[in-house]
PDB file of N, CA, C, O and CB in Angstrom:
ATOM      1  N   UNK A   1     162.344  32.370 101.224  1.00  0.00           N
ATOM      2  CA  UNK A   1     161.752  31.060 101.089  1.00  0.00           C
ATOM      3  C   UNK A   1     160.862  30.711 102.258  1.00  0.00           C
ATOM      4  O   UNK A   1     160.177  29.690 102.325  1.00  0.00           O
ATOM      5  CB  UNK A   1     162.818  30.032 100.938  1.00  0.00           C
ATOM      6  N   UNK A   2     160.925  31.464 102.982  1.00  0.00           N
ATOM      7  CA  UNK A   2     160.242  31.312 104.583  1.00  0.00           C
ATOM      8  C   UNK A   2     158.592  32.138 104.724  1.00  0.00           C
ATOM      9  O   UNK A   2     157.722  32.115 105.594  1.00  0.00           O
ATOM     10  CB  UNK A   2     161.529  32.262 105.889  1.00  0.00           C
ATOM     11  N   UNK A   3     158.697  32.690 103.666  1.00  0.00           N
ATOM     12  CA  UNK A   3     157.591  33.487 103.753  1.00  0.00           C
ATOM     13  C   UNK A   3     155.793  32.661 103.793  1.00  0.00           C
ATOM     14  O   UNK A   3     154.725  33.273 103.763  1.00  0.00           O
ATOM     15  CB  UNK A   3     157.874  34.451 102.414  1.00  0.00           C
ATOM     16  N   UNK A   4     155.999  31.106 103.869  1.00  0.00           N
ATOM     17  CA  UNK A   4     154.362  30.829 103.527  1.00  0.00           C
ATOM     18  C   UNK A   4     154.508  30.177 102.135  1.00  0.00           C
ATOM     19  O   UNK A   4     154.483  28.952 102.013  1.00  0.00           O
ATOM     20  CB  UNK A   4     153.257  32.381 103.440  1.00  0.00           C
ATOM     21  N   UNK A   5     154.635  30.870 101.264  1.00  0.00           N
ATOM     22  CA  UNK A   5     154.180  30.750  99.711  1.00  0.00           C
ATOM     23  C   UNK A   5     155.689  29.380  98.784  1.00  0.00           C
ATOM     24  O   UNK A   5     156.850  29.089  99.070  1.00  0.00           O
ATOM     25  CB  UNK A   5     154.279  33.033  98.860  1.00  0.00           C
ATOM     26  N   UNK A   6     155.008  29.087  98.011  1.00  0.00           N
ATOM     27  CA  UNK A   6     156.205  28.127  97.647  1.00  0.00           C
ATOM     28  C   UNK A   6     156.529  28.700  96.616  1.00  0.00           C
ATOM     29  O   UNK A   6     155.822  29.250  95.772  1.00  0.00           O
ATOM     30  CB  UNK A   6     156.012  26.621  97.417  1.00  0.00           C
ATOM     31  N   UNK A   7     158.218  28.504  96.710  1.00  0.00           N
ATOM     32  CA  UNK A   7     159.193  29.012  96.170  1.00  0.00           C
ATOM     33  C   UNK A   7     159.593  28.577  95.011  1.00  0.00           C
ATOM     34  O   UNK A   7     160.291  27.598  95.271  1.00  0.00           O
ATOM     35  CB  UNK A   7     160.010  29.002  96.855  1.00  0.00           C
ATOM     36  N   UNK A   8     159.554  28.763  93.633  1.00  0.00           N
ATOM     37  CA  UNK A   8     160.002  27.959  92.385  1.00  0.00           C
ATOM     38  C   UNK A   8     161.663  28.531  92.219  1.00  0.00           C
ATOM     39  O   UNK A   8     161.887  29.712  92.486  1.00  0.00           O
ATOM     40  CB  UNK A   8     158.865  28.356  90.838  1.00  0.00           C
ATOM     41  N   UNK A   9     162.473  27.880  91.894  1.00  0.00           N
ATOM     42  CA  UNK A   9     163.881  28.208  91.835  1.00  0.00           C
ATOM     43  C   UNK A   9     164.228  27.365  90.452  1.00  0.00           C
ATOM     44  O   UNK A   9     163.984  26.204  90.123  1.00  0.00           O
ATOM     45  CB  UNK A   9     164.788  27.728  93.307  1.00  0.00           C
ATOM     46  N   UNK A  10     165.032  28.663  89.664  1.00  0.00           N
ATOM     47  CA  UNK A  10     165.519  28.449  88.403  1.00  0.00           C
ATOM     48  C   UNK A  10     166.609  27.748  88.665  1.00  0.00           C
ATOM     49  O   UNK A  10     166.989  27.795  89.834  1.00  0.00           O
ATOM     50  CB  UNK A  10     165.755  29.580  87.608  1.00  0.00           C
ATOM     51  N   UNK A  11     167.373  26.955  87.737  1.00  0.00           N
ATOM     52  CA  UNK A  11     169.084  26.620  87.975  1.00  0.00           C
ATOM     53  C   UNK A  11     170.245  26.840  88.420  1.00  0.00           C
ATOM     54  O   UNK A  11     171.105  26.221  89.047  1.00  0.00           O
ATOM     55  CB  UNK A  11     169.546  26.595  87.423  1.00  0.00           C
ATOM     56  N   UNK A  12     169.998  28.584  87.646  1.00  0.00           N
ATOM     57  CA  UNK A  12     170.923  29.429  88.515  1.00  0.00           C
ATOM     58  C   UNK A  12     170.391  29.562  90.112  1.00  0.00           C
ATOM     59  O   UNK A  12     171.057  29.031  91.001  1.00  0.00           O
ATOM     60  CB  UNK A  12     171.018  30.967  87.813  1.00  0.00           C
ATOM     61  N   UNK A  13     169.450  30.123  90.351  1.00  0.00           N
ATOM     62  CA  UNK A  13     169.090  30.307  91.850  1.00  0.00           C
ATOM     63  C   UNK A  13     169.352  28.851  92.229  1.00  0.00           C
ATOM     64  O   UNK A  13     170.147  28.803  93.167  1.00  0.00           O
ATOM     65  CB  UNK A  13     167.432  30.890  92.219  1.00  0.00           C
ATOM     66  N   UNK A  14     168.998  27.790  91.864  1.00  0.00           N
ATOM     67  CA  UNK A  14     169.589  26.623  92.717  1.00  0.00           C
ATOM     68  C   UNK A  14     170.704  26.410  92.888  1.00  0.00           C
ATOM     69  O   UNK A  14     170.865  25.646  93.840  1.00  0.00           O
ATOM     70  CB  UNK A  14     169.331  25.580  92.424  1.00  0.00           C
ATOM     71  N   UNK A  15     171.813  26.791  92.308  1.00  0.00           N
ATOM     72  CA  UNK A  15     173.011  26.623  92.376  1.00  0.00           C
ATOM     73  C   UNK A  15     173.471  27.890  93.313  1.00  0.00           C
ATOM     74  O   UNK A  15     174.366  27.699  94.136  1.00  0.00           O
ATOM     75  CB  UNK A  15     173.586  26.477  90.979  1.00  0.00           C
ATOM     76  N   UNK A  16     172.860  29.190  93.190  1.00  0.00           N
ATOM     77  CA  UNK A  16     173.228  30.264  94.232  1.00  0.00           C
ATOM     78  C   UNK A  16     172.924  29.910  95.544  1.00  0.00           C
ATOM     79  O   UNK A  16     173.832  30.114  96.350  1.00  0.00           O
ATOM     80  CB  UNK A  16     172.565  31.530  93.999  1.00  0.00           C
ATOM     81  N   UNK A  17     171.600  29.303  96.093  1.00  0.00           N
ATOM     82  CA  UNK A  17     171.074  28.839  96.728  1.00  0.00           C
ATOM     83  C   UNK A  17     171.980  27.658  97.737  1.00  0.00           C
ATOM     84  O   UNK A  17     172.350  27.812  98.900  1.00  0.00           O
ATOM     85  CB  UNK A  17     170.123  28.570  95.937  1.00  0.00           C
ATOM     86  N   UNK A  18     172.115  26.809  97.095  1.00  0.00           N
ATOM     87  CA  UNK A  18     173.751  26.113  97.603  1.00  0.00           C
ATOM     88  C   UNK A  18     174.914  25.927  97.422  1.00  0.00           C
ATOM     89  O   UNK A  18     175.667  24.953  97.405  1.00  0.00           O
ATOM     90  CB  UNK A  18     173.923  25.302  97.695  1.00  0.00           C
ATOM     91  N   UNK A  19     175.002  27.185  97.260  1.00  0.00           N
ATOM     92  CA  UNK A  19     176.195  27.521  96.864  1.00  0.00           C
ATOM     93  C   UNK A  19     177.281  26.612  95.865  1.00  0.00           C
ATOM     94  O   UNK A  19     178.387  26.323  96.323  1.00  0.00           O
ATOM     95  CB  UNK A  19     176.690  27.761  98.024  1.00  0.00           C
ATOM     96  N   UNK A  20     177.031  26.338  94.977  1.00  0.00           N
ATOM     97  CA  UNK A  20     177.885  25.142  94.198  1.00  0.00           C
ATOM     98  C   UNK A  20     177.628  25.919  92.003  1.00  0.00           C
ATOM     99  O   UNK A  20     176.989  26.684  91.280  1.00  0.00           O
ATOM    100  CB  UNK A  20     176.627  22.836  94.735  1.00  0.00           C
ATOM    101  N   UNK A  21     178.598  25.016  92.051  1.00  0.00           N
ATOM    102  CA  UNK A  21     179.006  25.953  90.405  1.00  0.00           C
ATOM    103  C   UNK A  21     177.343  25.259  89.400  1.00  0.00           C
ATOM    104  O   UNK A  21     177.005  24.075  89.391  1.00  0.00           O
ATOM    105  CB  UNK A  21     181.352  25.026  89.269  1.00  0.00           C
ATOM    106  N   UNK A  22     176.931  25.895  89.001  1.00  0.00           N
ATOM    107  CA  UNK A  22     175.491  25.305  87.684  1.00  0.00           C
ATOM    108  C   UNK A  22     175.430  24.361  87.195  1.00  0.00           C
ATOM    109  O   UNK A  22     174.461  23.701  86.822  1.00  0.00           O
ATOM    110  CB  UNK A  22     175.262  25.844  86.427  1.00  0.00           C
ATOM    111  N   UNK A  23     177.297  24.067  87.109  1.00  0.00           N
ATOM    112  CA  UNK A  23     177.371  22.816  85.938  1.00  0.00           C
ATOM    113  C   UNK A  23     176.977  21.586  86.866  1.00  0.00           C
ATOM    114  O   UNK A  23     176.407  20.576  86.454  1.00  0.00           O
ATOM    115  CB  UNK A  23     179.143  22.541  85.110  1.00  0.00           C
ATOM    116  N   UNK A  24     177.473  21.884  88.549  1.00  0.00           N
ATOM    117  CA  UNK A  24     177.404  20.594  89.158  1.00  0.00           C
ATOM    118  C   UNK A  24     175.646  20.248  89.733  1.00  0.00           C
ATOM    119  O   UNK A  24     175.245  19.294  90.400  1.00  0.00           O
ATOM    120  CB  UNK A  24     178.625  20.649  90.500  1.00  0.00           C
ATOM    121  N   UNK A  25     174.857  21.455  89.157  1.00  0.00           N
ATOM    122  CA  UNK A  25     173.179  21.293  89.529  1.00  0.00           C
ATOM    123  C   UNK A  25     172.554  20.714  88.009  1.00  0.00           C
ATOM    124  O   UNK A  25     171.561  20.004  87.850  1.00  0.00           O
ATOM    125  CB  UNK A  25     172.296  23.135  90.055  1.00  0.00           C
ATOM    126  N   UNK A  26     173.461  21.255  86.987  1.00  0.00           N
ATOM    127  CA  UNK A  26     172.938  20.150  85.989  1.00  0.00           C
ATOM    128  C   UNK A  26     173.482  19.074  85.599  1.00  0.00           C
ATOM    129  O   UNK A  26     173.158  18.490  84.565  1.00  0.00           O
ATOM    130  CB  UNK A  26     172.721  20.538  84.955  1.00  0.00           C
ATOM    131  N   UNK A  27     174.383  18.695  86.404  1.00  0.00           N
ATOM    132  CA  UNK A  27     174.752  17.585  86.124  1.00  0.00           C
ATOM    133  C   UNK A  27     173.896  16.316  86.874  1.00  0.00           C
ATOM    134  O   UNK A  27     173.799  15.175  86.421  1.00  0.00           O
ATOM    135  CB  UNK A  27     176.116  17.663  86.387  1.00  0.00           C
ATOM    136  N   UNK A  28     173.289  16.834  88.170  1.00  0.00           N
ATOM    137  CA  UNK A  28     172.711  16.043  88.678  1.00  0.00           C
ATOM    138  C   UNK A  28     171.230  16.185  88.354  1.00  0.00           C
ATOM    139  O   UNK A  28     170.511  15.186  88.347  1.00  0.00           O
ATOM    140  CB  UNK A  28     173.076  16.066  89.873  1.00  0.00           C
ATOM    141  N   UNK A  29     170.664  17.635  88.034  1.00  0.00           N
ATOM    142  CA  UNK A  29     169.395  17.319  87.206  1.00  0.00           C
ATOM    143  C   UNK A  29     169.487  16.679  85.802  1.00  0.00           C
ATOM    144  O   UNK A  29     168.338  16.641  85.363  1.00  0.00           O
ATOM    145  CB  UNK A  29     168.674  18.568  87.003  1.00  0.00           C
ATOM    146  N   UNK A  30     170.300  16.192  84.965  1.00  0.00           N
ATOM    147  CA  UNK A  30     170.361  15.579  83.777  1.00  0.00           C
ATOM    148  C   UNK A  30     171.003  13.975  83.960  1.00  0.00           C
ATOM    149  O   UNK A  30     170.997  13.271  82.950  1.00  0.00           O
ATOM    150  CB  UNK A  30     171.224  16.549  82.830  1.00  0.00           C
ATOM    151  N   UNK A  31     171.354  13.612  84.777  1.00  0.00           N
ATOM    152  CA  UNK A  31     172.080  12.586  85.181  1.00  0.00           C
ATOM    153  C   UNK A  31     170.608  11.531  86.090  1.00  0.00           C
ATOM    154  O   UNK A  31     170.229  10.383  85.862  1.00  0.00           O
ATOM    155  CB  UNK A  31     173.583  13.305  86.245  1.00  0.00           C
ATOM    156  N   UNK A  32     170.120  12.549  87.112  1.00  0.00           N
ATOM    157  CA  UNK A  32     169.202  11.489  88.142  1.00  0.00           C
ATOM    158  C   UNK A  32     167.936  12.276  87.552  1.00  0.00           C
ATOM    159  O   UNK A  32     167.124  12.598  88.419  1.00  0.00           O
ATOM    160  CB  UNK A  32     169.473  11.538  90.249  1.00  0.00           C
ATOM    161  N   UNK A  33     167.637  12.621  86.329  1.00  0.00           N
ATOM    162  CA  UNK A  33     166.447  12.538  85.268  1.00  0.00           C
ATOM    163  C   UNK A  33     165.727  13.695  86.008  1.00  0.00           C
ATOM    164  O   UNK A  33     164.828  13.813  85.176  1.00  0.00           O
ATOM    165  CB  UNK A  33     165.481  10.908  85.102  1.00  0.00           C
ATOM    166  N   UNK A  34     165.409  14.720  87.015  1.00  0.00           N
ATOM    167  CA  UNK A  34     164.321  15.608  87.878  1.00  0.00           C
ATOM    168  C   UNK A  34     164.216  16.646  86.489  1.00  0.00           C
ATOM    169  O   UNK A  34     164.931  17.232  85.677  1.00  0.00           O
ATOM    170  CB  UNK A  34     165.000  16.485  89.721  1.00  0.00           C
ATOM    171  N   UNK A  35     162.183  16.318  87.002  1.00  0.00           N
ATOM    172  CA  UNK A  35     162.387  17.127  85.682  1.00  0.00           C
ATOM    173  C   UNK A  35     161.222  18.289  86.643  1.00  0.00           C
ATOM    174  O   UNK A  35     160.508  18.082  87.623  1.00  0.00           O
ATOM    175  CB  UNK A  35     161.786  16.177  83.726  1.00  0.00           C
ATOM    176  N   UNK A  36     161.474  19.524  85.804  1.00  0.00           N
ATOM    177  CA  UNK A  36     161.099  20.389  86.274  1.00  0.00           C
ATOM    178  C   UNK A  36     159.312  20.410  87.180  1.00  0.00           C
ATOM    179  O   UNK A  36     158.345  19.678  86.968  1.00  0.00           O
ATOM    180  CB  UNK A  36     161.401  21.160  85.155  1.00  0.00           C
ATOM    181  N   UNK A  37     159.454  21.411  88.055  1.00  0.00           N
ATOM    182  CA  UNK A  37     157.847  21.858  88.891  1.00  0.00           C
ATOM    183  C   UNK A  37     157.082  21.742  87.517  1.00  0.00           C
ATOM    184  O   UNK A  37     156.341  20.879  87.045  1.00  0.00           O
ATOM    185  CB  UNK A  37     157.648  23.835  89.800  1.00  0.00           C
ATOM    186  N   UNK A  38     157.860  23.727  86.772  1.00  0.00           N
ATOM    187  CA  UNK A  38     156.947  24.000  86.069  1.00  0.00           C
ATOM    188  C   UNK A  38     157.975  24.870  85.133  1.00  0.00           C
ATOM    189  O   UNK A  38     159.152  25.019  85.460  1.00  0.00           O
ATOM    190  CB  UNK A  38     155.665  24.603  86.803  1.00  0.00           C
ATOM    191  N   UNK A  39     157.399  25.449  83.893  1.00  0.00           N
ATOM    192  CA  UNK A  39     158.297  26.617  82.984  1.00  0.00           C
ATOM    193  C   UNK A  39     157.043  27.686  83.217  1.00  0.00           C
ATOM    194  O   UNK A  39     155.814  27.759  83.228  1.00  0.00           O
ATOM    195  CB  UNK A  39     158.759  26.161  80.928  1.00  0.00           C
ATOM    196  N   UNK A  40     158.213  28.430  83.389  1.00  0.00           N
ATOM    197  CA  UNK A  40     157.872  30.106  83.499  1.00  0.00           C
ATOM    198  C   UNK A  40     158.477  30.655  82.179  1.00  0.00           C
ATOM    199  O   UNK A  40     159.407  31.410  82.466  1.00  0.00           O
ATOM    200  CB  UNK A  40     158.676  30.984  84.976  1.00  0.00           C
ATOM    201  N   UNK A  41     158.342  30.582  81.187  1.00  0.00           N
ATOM    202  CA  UNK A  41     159.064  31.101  79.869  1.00  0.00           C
ATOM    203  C   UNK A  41     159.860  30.129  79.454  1.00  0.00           C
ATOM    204  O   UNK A  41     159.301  29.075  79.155  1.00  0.00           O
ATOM    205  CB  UNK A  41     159.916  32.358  79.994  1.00  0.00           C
ATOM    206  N   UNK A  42     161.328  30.208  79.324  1.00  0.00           N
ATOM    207  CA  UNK A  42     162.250  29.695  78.565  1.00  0.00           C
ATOM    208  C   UNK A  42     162.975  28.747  79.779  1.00  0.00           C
ATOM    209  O   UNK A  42     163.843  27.889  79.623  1.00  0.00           O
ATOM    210  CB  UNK A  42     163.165  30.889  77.769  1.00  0.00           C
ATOM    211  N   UNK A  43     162.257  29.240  81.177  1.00  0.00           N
ATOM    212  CA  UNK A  43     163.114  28.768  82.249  1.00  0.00           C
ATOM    213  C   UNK A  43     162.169  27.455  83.008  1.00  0.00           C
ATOM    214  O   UNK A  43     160.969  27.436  83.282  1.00  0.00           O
ATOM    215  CB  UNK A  43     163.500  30.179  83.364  1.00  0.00           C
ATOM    216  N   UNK A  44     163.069  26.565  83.180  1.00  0.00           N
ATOM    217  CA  UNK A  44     162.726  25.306  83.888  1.00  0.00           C
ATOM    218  C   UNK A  44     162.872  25.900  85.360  1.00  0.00           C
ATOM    219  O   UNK A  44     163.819  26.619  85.679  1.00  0.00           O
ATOM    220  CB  UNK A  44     163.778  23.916  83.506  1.00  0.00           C
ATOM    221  N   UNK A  45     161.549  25.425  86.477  1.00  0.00           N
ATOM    222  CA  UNK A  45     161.886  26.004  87.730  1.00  0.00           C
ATOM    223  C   UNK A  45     161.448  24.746  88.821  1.00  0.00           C
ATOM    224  O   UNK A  45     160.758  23.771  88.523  1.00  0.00           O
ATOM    225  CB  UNK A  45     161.027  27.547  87.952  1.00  0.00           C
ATOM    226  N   UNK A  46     161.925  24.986  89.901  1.00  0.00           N
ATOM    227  CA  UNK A  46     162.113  23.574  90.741  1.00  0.00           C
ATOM    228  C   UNK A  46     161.712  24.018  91.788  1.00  0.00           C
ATOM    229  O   UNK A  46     161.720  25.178  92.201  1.00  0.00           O
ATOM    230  CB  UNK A  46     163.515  22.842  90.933  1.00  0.00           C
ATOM    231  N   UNK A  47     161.187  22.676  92.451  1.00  0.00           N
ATOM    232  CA  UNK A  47     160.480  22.725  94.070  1.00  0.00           C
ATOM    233  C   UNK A  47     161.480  23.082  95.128  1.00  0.00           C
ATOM    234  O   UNK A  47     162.671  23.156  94.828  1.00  0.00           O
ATOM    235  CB  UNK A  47     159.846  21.180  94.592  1.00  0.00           C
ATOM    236  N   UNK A  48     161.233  23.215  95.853  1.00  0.00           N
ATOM    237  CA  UNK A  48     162.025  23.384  97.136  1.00  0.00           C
ATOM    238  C   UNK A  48     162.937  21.661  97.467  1.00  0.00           C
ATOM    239  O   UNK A  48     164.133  21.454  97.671  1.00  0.00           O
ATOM    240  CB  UNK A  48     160.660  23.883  98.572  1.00  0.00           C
ATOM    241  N   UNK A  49     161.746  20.673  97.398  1.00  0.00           N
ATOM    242  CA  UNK A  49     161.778  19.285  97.362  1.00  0.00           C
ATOM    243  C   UNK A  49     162.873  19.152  96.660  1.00  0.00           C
ATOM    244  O   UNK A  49     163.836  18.600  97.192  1.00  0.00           O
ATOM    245  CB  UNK A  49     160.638  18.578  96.838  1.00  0.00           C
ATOM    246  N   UNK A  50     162.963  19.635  95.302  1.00  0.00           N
ATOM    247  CA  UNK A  50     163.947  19.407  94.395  1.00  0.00           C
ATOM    248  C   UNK A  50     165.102  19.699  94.929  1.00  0.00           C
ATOM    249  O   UNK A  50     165.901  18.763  94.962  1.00  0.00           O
ATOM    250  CB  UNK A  50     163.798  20.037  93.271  1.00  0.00           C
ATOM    251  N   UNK A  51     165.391  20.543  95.291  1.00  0.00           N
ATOM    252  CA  UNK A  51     166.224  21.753  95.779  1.00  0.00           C
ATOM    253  C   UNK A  51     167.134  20.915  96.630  1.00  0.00           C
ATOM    254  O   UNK A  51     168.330  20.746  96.390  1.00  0.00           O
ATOM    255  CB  UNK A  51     165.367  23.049  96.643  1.00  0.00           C
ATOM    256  N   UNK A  52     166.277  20.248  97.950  1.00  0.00           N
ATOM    257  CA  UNK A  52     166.678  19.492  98.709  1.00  0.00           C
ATOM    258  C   UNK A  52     167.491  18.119  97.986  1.00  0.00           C
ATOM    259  O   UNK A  52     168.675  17.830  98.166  1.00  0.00           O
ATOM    260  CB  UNK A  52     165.540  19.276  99.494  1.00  0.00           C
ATOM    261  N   UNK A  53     166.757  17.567  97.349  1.00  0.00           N
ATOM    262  CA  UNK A  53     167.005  16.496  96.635  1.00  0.00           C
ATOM    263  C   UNK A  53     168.257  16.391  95.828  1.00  0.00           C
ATOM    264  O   UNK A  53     169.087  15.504  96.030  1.00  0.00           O
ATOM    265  CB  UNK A  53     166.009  16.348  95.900  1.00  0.00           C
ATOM    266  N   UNK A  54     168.404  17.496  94.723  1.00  0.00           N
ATOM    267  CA  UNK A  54     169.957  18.122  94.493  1.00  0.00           C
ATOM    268  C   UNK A  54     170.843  17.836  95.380  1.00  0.00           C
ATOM    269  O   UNK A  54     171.754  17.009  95.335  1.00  0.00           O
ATOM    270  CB  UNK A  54     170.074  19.554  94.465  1.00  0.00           C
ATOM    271  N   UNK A  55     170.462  18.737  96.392  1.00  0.00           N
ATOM    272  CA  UNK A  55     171.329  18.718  97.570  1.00  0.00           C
ATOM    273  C   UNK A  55     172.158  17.843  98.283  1.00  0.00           C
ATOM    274  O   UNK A  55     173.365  17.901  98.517  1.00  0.00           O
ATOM    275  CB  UNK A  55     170.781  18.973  98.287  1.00  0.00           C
ATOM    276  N   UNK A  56     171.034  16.765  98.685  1.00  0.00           N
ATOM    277  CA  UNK A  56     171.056  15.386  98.807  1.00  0.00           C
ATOM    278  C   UNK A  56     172.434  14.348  97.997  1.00  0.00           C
ATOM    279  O   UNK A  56     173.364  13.785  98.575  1.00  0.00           O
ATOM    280  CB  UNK A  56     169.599  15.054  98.219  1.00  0.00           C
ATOM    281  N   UNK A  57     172.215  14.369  96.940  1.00  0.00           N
ATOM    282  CA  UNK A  57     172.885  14.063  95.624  1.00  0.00           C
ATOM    283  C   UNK A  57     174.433  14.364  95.576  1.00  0.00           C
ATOM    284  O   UNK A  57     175.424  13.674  95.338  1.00  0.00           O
ATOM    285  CB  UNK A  57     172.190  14.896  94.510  1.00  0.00           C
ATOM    286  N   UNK A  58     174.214  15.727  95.913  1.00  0.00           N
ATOM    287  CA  UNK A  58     176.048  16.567  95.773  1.00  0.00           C
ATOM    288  C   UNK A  58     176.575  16.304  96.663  1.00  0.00           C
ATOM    289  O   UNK A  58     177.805  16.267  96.635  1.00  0.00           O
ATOM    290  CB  UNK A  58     176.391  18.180  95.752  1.00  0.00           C
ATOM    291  N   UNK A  59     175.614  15.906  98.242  1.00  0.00           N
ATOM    292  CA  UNK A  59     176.300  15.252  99.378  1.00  0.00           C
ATOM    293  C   UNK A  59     176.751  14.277  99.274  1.00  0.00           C
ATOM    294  O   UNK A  59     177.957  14.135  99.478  1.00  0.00           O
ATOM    295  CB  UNK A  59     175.759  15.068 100.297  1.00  0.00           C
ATOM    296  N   UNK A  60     175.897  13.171  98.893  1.00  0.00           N
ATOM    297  CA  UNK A  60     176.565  11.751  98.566  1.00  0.00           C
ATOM    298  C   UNK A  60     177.759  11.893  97.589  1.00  0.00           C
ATOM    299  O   UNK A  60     178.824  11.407  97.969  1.00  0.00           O
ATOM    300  CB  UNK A  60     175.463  10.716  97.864  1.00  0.00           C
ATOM    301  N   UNK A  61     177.705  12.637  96.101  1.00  0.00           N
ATOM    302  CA  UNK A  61     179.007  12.460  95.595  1.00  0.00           C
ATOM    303  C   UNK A  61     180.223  12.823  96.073  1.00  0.00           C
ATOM    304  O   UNK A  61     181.265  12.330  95.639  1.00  0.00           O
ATOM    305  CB  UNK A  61     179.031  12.885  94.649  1.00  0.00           C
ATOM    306  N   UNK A  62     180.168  13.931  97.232  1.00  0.00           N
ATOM    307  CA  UNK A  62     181.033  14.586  97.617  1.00  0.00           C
ATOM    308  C   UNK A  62     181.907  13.366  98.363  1.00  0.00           C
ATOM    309  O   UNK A  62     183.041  12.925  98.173  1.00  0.00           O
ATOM    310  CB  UNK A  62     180.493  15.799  98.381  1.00  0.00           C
ATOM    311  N   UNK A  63     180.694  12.989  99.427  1.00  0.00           N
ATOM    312  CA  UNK A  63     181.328  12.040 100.691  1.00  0.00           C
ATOM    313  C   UNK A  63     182.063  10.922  99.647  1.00  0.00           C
ATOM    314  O   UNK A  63     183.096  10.378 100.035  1.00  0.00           O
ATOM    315  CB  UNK A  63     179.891  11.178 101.980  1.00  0.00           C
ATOM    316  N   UNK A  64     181.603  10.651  98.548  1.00  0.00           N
ATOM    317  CA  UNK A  64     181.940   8.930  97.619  1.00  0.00           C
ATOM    318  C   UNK A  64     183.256   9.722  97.296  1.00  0.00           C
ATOM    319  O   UNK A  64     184.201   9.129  97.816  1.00  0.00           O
ATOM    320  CB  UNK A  64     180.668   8.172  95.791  1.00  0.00           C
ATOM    321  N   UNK A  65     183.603  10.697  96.715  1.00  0.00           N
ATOM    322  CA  UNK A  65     184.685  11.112  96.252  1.00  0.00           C
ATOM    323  C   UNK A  65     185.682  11.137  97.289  1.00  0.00           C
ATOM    324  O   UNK A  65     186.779  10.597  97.149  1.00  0.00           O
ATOM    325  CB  UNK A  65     184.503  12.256  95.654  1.00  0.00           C
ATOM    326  N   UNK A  66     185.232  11.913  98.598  1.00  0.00           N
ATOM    327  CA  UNK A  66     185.907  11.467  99.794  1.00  0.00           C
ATOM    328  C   UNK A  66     186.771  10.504 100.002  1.00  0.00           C
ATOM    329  O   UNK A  66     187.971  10.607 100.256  1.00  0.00           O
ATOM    330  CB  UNK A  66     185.207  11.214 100.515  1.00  0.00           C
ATOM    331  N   UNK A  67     185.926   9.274  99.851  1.00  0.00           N
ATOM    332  CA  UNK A  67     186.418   7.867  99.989  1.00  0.00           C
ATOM    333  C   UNK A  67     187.209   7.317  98.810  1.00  0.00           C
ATOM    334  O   UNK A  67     187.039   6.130  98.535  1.00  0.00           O
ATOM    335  CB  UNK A  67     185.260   6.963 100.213  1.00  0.00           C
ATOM    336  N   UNK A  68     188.036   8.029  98.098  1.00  0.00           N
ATOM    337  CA  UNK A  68     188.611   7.559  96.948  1.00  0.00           C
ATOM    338  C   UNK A  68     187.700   6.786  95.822  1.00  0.00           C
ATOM    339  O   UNK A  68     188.166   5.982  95.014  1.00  0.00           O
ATOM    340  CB  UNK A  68     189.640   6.722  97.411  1.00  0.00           C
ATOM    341  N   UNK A  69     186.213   7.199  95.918  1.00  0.00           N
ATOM    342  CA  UNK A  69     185.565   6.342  94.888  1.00  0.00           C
ATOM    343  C   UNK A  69     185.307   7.016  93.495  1.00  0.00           C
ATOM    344  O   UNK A  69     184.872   8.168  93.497  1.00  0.00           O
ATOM    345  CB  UNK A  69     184.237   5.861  95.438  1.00  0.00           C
ATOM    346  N   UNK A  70     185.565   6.328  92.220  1.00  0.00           N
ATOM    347  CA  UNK A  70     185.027   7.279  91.337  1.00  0.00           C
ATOM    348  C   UNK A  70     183.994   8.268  91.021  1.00  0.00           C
ATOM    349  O   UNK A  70     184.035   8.885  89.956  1.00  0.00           O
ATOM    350  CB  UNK A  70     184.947   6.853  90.743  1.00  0.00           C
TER     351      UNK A  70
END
């Protein structure tokens, strides 16, 4: 991802990427609406931005769950 060039990342690679199970990267791409960069075939692929943004997302639910919140 370091190389210069921008990186498109499928679902699976986003979820390999931070390490977390698919269901919990589509739950938050189908839930907080991100809709794809671009399709490369059959596959929806995402910014780096996105990537982050996910990220972002699974942090906050994590910490809310933390706190005894639903």
């Amino acid at each position: 991802m370091g190389d210069g060039q921008t990186s498109l990342l499928t679902v699976g690679e986003l979820a390999r990427v931070l390490g977390v199970p698919i269901h919990k990267v589509q739950y938050v791409l189908r839930t907080r609406a991100v809709k794809p960069s671009a399709r490369v075939g059959n596959f929806r692929v995402f910014s780096q931005a996105d990537a982050e943004y996910v990220a972002s997302v699974l942090r906050r639910i994590d910490a809310d769950r933390g706190r005894g919140c639903p």
